[in-house]
MOPAC internal coordinates of N, CA, C and O (Angstrom, degrees):
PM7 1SCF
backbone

  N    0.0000 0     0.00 0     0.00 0    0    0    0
  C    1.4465 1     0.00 0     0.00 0    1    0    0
  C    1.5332 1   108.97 1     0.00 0    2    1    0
  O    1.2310 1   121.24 1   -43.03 1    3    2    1
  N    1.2276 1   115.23 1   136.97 1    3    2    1
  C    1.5041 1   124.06 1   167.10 1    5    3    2
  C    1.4668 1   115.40 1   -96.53 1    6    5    3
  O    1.2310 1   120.90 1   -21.53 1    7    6    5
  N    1.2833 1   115.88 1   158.47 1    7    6    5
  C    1.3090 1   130.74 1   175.50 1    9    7    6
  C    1.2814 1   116.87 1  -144.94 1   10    9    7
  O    1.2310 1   124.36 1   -40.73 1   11   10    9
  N    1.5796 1   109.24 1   139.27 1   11   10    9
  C    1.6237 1    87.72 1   179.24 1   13   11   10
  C    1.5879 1   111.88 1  -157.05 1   14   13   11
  O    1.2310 1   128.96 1   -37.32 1   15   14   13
  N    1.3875 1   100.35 1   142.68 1   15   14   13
  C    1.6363 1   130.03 1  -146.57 1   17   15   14
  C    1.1106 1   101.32 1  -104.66 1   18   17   15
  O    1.2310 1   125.12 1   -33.67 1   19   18   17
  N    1.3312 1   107.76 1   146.33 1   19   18   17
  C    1.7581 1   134.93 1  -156.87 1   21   19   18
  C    1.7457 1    96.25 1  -134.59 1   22   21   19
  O    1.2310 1   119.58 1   -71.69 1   23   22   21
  N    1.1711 1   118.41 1   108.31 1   23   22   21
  C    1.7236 1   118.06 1  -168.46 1   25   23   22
  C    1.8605 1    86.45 1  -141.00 1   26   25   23
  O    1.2310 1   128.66 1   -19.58 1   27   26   25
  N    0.9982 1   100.92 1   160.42 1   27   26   25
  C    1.3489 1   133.34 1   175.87 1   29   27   26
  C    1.3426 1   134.47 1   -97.13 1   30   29   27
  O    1.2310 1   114.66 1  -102.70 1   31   30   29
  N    1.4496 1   127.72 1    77.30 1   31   30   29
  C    1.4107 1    95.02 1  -167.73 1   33   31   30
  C    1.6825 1   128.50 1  -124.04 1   34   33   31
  O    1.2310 1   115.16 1   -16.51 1   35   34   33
  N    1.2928 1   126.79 1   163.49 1   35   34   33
  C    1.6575 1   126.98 1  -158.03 1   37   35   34
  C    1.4914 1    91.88 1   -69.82 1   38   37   35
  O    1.2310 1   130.27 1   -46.60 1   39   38   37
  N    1.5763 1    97.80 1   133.40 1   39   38   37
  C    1.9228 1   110.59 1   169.19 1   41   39   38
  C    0.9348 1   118.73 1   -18.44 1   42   41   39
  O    1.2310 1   120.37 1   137.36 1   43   42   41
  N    1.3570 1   116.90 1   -42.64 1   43   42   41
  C    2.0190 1   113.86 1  -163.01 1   45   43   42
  C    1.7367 1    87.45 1   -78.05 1   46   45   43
  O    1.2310 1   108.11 1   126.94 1   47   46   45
  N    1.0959 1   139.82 1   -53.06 1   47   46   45
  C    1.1465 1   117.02 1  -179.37 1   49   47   46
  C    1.3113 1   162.18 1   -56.18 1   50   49   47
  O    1.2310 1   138.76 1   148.02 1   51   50   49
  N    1.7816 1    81.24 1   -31.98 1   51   50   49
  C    1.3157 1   107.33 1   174.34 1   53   51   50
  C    1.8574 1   109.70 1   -72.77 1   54   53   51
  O    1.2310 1   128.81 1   151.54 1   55   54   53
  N    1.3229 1   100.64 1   -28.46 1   55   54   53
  C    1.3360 1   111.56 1   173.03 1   57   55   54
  C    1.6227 1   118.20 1   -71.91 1   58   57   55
  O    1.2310 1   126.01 1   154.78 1   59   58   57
  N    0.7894 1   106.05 1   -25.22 1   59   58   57
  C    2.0632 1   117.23 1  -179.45 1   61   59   58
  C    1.6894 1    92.64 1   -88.14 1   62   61   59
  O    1.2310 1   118.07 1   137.22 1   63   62   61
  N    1.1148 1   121.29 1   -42.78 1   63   62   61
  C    1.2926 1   114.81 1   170.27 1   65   63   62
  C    1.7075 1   144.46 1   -62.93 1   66   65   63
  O    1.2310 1   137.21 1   141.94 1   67   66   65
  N    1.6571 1    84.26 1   -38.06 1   67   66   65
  C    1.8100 1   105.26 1   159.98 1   69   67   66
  C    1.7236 1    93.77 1   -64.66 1   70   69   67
  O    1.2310 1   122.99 1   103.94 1   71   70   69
  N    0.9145 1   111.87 1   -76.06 1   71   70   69
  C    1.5139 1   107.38 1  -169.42 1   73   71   70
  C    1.2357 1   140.33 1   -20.02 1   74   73   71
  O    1.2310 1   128.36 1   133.16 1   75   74   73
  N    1.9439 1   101.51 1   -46.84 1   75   74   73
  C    1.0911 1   115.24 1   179.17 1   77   75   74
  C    1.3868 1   130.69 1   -82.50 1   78   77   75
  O    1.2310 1   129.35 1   169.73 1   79   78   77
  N    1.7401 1    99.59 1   -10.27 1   79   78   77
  C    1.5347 1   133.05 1   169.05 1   81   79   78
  C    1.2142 1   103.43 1   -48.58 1   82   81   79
  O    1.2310 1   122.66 1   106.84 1   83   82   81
  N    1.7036 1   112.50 1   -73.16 1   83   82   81
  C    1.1567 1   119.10 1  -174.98 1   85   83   82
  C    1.4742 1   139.94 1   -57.59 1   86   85   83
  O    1.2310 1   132.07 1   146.98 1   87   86   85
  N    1.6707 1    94.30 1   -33.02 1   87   86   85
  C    1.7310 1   111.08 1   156.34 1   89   87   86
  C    1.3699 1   133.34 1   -64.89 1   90   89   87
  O    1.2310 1   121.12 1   148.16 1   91   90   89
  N    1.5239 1   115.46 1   -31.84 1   91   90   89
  C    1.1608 1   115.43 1  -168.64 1   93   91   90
  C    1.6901 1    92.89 1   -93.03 1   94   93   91
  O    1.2310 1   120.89 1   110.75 1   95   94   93
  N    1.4445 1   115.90 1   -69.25 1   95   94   93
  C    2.0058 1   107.63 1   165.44 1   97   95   94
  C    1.7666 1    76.52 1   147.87 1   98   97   95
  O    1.2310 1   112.56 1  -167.84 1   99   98   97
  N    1.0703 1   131.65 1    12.16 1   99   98   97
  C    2.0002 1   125.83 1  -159.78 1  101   99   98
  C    1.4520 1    84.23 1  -122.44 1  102  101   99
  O    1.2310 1   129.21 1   -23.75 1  103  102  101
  N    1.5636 1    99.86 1   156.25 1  103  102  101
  C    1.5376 1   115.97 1  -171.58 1  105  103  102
  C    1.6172 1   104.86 1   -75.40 1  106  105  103
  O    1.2310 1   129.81 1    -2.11 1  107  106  105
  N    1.4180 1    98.69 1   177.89 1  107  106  105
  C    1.4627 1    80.17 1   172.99 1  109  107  106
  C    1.3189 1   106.98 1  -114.96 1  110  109  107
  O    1.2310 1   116.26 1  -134.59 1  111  110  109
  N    1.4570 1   124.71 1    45.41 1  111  110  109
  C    1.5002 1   124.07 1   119.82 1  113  111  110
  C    1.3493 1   132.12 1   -75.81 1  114  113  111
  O    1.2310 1   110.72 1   147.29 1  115  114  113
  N    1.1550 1   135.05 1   -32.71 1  115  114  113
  C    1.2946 1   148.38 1   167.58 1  117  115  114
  C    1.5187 1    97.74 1   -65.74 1  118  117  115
  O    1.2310 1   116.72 1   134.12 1  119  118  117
  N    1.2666 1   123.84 1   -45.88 1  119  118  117
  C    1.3772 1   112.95 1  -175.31 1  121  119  118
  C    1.9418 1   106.96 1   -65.21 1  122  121  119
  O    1.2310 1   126.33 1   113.95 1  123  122  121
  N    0.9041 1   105.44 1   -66.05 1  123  122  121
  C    1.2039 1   101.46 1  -173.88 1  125  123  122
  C    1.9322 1   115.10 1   -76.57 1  126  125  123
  O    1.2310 1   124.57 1  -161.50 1  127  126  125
  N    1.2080 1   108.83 1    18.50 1  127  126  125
  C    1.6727 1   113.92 1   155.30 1  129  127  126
  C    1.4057 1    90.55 1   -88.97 1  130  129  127
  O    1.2310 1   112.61 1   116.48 1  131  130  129
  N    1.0311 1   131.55 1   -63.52 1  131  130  129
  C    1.4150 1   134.79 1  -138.11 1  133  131  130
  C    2.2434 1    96.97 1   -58.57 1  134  133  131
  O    1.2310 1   130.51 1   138.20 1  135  134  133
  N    1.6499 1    97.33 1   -41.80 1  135  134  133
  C    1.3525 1   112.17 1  -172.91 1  137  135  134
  C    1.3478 1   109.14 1   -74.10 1  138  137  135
  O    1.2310 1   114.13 1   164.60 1  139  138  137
  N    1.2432 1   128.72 1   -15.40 1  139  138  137
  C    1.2507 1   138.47 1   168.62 1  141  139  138
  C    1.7496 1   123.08 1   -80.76 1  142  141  139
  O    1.2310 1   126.98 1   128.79 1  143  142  141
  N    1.6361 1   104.17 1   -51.21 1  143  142  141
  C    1.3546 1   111.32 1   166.45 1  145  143  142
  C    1.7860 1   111.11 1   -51.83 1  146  145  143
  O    1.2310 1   122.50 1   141.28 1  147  146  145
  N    1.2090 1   112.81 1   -38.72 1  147  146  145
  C    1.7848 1   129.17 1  -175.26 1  149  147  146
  C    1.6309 1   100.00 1   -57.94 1  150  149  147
  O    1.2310 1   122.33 1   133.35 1  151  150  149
  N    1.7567 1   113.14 1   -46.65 1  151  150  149
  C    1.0890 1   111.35 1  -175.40 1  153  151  150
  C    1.6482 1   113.57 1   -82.23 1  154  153  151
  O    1.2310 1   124.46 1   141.53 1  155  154  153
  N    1.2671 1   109.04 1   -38.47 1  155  154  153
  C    1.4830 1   100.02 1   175.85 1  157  155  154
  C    1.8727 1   117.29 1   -54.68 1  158  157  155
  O    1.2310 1   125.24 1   125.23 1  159  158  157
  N    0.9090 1   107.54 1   -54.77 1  159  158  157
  C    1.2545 1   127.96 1   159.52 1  161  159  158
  C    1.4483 1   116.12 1   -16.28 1  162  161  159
  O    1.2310 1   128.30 1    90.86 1  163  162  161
  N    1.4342 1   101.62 1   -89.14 1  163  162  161
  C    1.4779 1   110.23 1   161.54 1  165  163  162
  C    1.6415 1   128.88 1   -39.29 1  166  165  163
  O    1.2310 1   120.25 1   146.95 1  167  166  165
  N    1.2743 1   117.13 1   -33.05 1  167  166  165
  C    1.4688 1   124.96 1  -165.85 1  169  167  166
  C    2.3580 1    90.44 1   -86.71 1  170  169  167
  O    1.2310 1   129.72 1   127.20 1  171  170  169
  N    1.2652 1    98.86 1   -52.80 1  171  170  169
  C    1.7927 1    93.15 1   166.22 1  173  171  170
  C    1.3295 1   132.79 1   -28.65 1  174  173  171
  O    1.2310 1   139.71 1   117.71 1  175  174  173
  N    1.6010 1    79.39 1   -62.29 1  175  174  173
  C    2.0818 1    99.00 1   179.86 1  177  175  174
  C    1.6806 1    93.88 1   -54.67 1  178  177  175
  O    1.2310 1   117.21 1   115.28 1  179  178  177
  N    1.2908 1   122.92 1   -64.72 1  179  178  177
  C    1.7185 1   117.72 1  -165.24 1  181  179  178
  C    1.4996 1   121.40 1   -53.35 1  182  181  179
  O    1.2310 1   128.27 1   151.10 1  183  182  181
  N    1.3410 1   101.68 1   -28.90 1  183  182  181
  C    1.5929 1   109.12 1  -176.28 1  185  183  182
  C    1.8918 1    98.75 1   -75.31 1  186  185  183
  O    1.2310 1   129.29 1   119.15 1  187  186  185
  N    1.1436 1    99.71 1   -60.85 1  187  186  185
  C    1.1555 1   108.85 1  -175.57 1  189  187  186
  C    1.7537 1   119.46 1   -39.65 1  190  189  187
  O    1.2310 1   128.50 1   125.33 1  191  190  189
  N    1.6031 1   101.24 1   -54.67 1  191  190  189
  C    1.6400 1   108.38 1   175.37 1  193  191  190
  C    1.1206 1    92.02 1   -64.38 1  194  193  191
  O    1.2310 1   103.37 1   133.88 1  195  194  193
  N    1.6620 1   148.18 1   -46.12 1  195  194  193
  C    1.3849 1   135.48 1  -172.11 1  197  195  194
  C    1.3914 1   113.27 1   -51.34 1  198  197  195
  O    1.2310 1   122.27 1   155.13 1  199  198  197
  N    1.1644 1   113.26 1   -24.87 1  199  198  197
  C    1.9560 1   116.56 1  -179.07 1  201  199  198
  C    1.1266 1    96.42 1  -107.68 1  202  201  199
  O    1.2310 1   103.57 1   179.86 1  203  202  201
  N    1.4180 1   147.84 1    -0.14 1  203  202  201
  C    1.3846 1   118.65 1   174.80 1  205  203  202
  C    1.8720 1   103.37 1  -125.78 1  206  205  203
  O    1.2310 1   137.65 1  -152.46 1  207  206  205
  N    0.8169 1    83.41 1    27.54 1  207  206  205
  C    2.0166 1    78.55 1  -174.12 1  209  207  206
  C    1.6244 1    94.38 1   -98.50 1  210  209  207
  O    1.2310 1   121.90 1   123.18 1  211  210  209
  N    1.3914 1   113.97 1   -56.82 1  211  210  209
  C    1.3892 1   107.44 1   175.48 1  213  211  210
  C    1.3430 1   134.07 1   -35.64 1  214  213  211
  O    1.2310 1   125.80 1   133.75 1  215  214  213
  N    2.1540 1   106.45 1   -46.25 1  215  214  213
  C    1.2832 1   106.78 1   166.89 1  217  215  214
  C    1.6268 1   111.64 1   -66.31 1  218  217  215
  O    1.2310 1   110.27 1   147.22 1  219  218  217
  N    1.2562 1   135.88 1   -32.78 1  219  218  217
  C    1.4887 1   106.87 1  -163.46 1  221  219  218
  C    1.6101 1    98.61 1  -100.33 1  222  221  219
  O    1.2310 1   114.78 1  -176.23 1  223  222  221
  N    1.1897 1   127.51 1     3.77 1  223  222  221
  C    1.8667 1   119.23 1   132.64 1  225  223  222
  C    1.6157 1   121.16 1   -41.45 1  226  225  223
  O    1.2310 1   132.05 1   133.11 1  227  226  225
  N    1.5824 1    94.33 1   -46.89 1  227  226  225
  C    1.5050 1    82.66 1  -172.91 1  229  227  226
  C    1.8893 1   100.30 1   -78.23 1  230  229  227
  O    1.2310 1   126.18 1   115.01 1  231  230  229
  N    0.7434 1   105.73 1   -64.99 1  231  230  229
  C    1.7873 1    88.99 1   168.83 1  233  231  230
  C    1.0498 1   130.85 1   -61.84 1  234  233  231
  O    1.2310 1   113.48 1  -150.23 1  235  234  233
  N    1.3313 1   129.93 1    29.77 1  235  234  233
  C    1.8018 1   137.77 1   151.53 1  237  235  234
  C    1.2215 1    79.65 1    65.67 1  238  237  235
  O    1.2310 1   114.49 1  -100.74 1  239  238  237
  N    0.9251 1   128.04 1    79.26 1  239  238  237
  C    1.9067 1   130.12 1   157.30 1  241  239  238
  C    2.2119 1    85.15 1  -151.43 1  242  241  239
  O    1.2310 1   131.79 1   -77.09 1  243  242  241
  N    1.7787 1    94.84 1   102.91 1  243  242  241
  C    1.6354 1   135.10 1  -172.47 1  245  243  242
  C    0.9857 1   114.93 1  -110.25 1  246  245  243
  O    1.2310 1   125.96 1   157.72 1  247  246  245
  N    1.1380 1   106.15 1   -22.28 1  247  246  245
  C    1.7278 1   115.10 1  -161.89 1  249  247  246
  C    1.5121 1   119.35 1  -149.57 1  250  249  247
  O    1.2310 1   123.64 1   -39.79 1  251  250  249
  N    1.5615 1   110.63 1   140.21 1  251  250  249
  C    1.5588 1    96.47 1   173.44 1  253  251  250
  C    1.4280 1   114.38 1   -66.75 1  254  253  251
  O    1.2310 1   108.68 1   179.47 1  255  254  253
  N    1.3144 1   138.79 1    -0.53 1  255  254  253
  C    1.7559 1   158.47 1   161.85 1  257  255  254
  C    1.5836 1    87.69 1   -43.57 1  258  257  255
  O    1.2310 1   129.67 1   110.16 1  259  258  257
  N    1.6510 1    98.97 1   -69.84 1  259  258  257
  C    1.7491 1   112.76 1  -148.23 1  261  259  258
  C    1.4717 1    94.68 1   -66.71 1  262  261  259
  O    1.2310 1   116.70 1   127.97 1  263  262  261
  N    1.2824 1   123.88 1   -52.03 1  263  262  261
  C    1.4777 1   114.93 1   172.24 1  265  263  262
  C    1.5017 1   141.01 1   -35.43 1  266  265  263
  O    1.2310 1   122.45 1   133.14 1  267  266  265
  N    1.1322 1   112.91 1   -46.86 1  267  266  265
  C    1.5736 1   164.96 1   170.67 1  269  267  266
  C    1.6687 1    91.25 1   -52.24 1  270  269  267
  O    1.2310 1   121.96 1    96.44 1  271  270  269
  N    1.1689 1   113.86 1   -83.56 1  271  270  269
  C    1.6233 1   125.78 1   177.92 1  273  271  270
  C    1.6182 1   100.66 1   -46.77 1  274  273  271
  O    1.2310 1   116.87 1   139.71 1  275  274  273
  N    1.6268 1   123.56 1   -40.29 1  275  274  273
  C    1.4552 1   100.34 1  -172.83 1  277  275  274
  C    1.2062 1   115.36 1   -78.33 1  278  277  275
  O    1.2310 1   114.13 1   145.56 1  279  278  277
  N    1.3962 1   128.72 1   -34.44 1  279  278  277
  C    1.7202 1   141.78 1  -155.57 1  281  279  278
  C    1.5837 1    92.53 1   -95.68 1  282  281  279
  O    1.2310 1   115.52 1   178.96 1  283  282  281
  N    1.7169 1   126.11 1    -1.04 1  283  282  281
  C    1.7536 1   106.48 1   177.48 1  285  283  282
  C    1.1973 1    91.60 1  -105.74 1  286  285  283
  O    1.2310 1   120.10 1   180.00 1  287  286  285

């Protein structure tokens, strides 16, 4: 299913966005999926390291070194 969103955005953006339309050659739906998938993405990884950093504190896993040493 598709859905589709009607947002607003301040000149400077909309202008960095025309721009990048024209540079990259992709609409600027594709452009701004692509910037969205980047952000969803990104917001996963943080939650995720936010729940798992604590556990490998508690098992002295500090470092991608210490990691590295457990999984070889």
């Amino acid at each position: 299913m598709r859905a589709t969103l009607t947002i607003s955005l301040p000149e400077e953006i909309s202008e960095g966005l025309s721009s990048l339309v024209k540079r990259s050659g992709k609409s600027r739906s594709q452009v701004v999926q692509e910037a969205l998938r980047k952000q969803i993405a990104l917001e996963r990884f943080r939650d995720l390291r936010e729940r798992l950093v604590p556990k490998g504190r508690k098992s002295e896993l500090h470092t991608d070194e210490d990691v590295f040493r457990v999984v070889s």
